[in-house]
Every structure is written in C-alpha cells, then in structure tokens.
N, C-alpha and C positions, 0 to 999 in steps of 0.2 A: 504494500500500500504506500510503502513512501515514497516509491517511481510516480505515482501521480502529483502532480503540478495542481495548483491551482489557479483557476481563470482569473488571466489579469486583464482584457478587453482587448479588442481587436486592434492592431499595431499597420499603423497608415506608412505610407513612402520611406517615408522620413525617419520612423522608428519611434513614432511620436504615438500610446496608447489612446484608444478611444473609448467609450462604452458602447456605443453599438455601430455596429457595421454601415450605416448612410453616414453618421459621421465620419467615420474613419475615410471613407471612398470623397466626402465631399473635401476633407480637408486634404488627402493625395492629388486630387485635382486641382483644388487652388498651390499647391505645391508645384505641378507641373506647371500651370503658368506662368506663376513667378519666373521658376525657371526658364521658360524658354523665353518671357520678357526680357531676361538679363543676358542671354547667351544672344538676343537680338539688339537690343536699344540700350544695354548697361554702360556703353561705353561713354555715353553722351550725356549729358548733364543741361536741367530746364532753371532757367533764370525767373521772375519775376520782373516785367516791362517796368524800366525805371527805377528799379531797385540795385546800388550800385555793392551793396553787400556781397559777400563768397557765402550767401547760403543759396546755394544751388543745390537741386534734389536728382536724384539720374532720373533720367527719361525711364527707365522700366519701372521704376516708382512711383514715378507721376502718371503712365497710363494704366497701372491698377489700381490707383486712389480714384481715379477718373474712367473706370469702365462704366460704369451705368449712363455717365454722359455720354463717351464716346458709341455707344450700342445704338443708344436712341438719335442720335446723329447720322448711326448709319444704318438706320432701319429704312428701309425702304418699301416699306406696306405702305398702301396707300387705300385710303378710306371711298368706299364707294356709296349712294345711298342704293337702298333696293330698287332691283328690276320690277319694271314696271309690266304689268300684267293689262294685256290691250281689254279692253272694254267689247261686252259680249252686244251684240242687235238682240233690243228686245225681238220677241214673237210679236205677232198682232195681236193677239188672244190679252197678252201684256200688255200692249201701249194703250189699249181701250181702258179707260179708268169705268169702273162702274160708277153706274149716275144714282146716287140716292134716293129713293122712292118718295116722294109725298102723300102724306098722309092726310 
C-alpha cells in the first residue's frame, strides 16, 4: 500500500498543478501563447506616444494585455438584419371583407 501516491491535481505544460482538468488544459494554453508571442514579437519593445521614460513593455506583452481589443478589431462578422420573406397574394375569397348584416 505505500506504492500508492496520493492525488495531487492535474499538472498543466509548465508543471504548474491544477484541481481539475479544464483548468489545467486552459492555463497550458495560455502558456503556449505566451510563448509563441515571445518567440514572435519579444524582441521589440512598445513605448507610450510622448512618454520620454525607459519604461517600455515588449510587444509580446502588450499584445496579451491587449487580446480582447485586438480580437474585436479583427473580427470580421458582420451584422445583417433578417431576410425578408416576400409577401403572399391574398385569395379573392380573402380580399372580400365581409359586410356586417343590419339589423
């Protein structure tokens, strides 16, 4: 019995434990793109216009703080309203309104 281990939670990319398996899978994800943000744009460094400070942030940084803007920037759905459904010819039997009887 002491060959059994006991459950520590599921272990993401990085080696980092999780309690249960969507997290573990969602935080290896955002782990790979980190990574491949920095293996693509870490070299580069994003200033603030007019700010003459050295605190620059690297561009792989600044476009994960900045994914939900950038997504919606590049979404390209475009909003339609509904198709219009042609209008049927009454019958005759239909356009004839009945006439009210007097009493």
């Amino acid at each position: 019995m002491s060959d059994v281990k006991k459950f520590t939670g599921f272990i993401a990319i990085d080696g980092s434990t999780h309690t249960s398996l969507k997290s573990a899978t969602e935080h290896s994800r955002l782990v790979k793109i980190r990574h491949a943000l920095a293996c693509q744009f870490g070299i580069y460094n994003v200033t603030e216009e007019g700010n003459d400070d050295e605190a620059a942030i690297s561009l792989d940084a600044f476009i994960y703080a900045n994914r939900d803007s950038i997504l919606t920037a590049l979404n390209q759905e475009v909003l339609t309203r509904k198709k219009r459904i042609p209008k049927v010819a009454k019958t005759a039997a239909e356009a004839v309104e009945p006439v009210a009887e007097a009493v």
